[in-house]
C-alpha positions as CSV (number, residue, x, y, z in Angstrom):
1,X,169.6,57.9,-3.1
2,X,170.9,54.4,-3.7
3,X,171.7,51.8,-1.3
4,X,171.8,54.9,1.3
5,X,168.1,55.2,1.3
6,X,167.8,51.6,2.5
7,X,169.8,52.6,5.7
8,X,168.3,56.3,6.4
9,X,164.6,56.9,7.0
10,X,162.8,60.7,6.1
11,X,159.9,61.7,7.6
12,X,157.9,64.7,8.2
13,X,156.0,65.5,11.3
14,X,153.1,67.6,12.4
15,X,153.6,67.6,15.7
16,X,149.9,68.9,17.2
17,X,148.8,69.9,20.4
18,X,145.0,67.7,19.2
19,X,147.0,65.1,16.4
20,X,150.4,64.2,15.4
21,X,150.5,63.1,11.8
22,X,153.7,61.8,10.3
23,X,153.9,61.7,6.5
24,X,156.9,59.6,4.6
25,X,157.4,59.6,0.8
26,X,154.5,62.2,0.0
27,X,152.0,59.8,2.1
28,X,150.2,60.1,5.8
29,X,151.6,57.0,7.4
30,X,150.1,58.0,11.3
31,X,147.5,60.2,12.3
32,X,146.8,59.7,15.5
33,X,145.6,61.8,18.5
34,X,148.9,63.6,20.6
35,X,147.5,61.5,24.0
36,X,149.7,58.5,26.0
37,X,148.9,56.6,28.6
38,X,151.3,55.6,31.2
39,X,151.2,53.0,34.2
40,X,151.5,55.2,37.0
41,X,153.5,52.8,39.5
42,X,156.0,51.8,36.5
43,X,155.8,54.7,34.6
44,X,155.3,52.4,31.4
45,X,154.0,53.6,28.5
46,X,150.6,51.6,28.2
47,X,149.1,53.0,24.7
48,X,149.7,56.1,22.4
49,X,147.2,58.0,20.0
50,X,143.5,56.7,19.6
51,X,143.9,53.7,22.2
52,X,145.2,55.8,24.9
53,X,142.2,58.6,23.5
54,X,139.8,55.6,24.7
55,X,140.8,55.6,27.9
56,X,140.6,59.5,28.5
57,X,138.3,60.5,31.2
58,X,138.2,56.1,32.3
59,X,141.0,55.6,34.0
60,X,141.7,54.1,37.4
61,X,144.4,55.6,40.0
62,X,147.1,52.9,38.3
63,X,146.7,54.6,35.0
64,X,147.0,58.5,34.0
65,X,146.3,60.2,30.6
66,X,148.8,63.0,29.1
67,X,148.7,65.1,26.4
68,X,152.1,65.9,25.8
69,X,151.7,69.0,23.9
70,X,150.1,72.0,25.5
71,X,149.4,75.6,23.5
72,X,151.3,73.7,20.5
73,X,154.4,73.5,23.1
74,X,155.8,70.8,24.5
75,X,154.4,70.7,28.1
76,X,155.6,66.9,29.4
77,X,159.2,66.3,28.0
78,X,159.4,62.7,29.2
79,X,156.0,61.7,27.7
80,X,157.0,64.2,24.6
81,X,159.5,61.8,23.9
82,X,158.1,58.2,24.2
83,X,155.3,59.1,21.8
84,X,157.8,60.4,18.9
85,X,159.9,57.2,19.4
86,X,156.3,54.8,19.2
87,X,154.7,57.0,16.5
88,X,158.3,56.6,14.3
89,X,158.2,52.9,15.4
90,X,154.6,52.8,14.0
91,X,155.7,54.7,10.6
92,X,158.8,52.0,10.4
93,X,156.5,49.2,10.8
94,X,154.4,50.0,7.8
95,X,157.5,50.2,5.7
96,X,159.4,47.4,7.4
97,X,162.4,49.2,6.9
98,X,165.7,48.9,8.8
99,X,166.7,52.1,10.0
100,X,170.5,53.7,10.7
101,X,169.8,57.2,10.5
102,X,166.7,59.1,10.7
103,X,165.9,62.6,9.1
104,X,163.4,64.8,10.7
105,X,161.5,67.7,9.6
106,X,159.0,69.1,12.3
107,X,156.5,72.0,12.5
108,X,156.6,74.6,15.2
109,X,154.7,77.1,16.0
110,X,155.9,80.6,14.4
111,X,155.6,82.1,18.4
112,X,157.7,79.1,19.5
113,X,160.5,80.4,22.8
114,X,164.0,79.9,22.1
115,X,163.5,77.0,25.6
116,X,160.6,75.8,23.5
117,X,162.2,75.1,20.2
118,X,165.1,73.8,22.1
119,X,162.3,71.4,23.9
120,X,160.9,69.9,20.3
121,X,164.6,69.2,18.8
122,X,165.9,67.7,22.0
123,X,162.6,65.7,22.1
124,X,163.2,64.6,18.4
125,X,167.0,63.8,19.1
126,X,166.3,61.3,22.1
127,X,163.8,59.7,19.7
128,X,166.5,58.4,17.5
129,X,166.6,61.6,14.4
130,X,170.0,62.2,13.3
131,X,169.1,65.3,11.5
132,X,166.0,67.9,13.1
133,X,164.9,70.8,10.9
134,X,162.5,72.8,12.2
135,X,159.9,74.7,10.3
136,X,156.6,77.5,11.3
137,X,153.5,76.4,11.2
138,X,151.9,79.0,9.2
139,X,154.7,78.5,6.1
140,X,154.3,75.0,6.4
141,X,150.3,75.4,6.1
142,X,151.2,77.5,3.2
143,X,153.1,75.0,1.2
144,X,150.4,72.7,2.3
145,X,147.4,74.8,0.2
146,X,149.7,75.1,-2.3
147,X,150.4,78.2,-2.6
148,X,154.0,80.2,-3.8
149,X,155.8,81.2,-0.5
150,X,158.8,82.3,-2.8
151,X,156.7,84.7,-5.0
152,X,157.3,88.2,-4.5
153,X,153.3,88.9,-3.6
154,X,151.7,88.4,-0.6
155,X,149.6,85.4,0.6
156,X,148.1,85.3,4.4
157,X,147.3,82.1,5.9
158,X,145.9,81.6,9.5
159,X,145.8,78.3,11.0
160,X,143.5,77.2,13.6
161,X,144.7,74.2,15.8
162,X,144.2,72.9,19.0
163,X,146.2,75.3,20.8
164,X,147.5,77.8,19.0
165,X,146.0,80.0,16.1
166,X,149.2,81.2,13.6
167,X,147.9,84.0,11.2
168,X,151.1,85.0,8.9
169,X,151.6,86.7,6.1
170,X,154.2,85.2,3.5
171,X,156.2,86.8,0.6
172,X,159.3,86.0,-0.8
173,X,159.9,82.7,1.5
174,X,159.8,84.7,5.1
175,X,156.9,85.8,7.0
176,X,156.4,89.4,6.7
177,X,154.1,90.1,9.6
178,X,152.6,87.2,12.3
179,X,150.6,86.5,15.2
180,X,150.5,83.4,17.3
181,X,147.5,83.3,19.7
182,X,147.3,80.7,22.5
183,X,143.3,80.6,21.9
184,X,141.9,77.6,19.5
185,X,140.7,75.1,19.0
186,X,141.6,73.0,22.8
187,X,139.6,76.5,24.5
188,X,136.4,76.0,22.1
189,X,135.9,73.1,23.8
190,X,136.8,74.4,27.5
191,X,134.6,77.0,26.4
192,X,131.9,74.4,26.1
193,X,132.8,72.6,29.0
194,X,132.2,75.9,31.2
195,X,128.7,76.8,29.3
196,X,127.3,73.3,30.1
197,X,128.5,73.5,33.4
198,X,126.9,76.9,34.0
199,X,123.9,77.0,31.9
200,X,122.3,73.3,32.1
201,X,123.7,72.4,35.0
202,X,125.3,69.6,33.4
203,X,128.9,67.9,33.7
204,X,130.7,67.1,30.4
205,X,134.2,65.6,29.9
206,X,136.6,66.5,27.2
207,X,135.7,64.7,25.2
208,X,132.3,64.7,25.0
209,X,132.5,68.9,24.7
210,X,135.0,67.9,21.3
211,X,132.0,65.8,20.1
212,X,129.7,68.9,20.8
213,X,132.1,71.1,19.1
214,X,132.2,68.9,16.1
215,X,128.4,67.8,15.6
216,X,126.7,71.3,16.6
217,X,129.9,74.0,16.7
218,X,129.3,77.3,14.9
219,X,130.7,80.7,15.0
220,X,127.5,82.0,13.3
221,X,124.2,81.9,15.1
222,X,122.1,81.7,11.5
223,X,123.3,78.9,9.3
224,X,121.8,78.2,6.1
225,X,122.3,74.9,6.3
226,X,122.6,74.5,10.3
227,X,123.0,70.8,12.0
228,X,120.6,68.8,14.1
229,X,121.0,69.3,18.0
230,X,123.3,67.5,19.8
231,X,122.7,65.2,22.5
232,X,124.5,65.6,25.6
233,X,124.0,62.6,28.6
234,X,125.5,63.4,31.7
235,X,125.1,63.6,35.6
236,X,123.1,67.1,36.8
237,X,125.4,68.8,39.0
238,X,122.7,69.2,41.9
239,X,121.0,66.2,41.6
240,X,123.8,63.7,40.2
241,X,120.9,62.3,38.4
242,X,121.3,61.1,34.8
243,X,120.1,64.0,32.3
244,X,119.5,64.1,28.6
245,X,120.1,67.8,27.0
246,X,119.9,68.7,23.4
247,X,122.2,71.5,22.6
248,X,121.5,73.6,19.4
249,X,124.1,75.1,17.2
250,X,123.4,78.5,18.3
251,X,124.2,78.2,21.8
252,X,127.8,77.1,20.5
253,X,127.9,79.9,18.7
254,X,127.2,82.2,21.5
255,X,129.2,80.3,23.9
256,X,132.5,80.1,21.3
257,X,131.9,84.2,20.7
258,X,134.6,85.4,23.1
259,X,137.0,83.0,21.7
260,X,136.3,83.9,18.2
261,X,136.4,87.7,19.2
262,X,140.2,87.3,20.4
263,X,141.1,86.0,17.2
264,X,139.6,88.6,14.7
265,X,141.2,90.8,17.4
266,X,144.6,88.3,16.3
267,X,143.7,88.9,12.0
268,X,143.1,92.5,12.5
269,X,146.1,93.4,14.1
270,X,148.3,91.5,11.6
271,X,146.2,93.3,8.7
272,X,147.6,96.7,10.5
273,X,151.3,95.5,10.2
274,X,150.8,94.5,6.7
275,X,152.7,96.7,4.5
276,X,150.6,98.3,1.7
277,X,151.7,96.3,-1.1
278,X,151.2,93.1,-0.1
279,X,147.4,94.2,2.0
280,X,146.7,94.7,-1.9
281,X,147.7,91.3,-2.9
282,X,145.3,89.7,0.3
283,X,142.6,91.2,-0.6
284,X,142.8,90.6,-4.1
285,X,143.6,86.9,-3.5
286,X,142.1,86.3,-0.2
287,X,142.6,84.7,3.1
288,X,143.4,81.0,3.4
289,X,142.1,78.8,6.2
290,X,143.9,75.4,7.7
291,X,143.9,73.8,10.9
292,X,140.7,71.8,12.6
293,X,139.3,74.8,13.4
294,X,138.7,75.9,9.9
295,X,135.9,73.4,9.9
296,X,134.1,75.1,12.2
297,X,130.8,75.9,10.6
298,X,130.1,79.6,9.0
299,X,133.5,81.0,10.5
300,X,135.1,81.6,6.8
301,X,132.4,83.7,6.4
302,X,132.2,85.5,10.3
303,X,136.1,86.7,9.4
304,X,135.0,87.6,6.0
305,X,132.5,89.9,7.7
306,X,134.4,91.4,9.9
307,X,137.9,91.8,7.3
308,X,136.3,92.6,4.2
309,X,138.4,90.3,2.8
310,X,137.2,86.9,1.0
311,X,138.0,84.0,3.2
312,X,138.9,80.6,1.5
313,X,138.9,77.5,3.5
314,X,142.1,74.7,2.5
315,X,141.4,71.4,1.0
316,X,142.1,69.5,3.3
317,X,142.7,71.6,6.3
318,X,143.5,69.3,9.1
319,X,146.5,67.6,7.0
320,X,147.3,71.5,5.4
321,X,150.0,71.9,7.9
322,X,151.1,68.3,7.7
323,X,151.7,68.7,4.2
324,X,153.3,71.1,3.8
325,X,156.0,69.9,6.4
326,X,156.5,66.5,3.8
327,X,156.6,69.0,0.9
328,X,159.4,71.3,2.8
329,X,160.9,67.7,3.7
330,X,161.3,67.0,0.1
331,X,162.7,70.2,-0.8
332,X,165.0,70.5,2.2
333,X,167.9,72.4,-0.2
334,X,165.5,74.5,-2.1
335,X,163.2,75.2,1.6
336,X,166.7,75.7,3.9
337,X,166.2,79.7,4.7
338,X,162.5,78.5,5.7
339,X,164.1,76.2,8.4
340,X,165.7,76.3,11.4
């Protein structure tokens, strides 16, 4: 590298419809929720990531929330574009390096548009990288568990995000068969939304539905080790009076069944495509899970059900995907065919 590397910065982004995590030299520098908040009048970005997640839902008419990324797509260029450039200012900071020239490797998902891959490099461009590779999501989660993309055997990895689920299966550094459903983990918590709205009578906002999901979400309604009940204040729809509901685990469950349906529906149909060979090696191996929605409770073993197939959850499957993308970033010469 040499004086070079004091001029050129290379960083590796997972850029999430939920989080966007950045990692530089094999370590997670931001990880930070894929939210800004801009002045309305001025159109002035106020705060990015968990400051501007504070203000979600408690914002006056001079202030609006975005979430830049919709479906795992970019649905807000302009806003697209000012967090990348403050989350790379935020990675810089913490190295205090002085920056020329910027390499960039960024996840995508594998059911990206041509319009929408465009949308993520432009994006990445205008944010100062000099050089934008672009890799899928599901091979990135791959090389995030660790497993061999390049081996001549079959691995299949489905990752559960906010807004897109990516179910692949890899051999010999390409993706053999694929799905990319726009059903995770942003419509478990609409899902919720709806089922407090129509069942208790109760108004929730975004977030507190993602605090639902994550203290009492299932996609089993028996648990052997199930959580406590959940909570939930908010104003009765009728009455606009204040009301306290505890919500049990197995009304998630029920509620988040539809969703969960569509993507067993997703694994299914990507087990049909698999060629013989490699349906041999998946079920001798197993299916790995990555993404935020991995950690929802008893779903490893509601697709194990249902496939037949022994279902094995990552390590760490939030950063899985993230990664992965540093460990592609690394290994740009060996990775190359993987990216775009």
């Amino acid at each position: 590298m040499g004086i070079f590397s004091f001029f050129s910065q290379e960083i590796a982004i997972d850029l999430g419809t939920a989080n966007t995590i950045i990692i530089q030299n094999d370590k997670i520098v931001v990880d930070e929720p894929s939210i800004v908040a801009i002045d309305n009048n001025s159109g002035k970005l106020i705060a990015i990531g968990q400051k501007a997640r504070q203000m979600q839902g408690k914002t006056h008419e001079q202030i609006k929330t975005i979430r830049p990324l919709r479906d795992g797509v970019i649905a807000d260029f302009n806003a697209a574009e000012m967090m990348i450039r403050e989350m790379i200012k935020m990675a810089s900071t913490k190295n205090h390096m002085f920056t020329t020239s910027l390499k960039m490797v960024i996840c995508i998902p594998s059911g990206s548009t041509e319009v929408e891959i465009r949308a993520v490099r432009d994006s990445a461009e205008h944010a100062g990288a000099r050089d934008v590779y672009l890799i899928h999501e599901p091979m990135a989660a791959a090389l995030g568990i660790g497993l061999d993309v390049q081996a001549p055997e079959g691995n299949m990895v489905i990752d559960i995000g906010g807004g897109t689920t990516e179910i692949a299966v890899i051999s010999l550094g390409g993706i053999v068969a694929n799905k990319s459903i726009r059903t995770a983990g942003d419509d478990f918590t609409h899902e919720i939304q709806e089922y407090m709205r129509h069942q208790h009578n109760v108004k929730v906002g975004e977030r507190t539905a993602e605090a639902i999901k994550i203290n009492a979400g299932s996609a089993l309604p028996d648990l052997e080790d199930p959580p406590s009940d959940f909570i939930v204040r908010g104003p009765h729809q009728m009455t606009a009076l204040p009301v306290e509901i505890p919500v049990s685990y197995q009304e998630i469950a029920h509620c988040l069944d539809k969703s969960l349906a569509k993507i067993e529906t997703a694994i299914l149909a990507v087990l049909e495509e698999t060629p013989p060979e490699l349906y041999a090696d998946i079920y001798r191996k197993g299916i790995y899970l990555a993404g935020g929605g991995a950690l929802l409770r008893g779903l490893n073993i509601r697709i194990m059900e249902k496939t037949n197939i022994t279902v094995h959850i990552a390590e760490d499957p939030l950063h899985a995907v993230a990664r992965g993308t540093g460990i592609a970033l690394k290994n740009v010469d060996k990775f190359h065919f993987l990216m775009k």
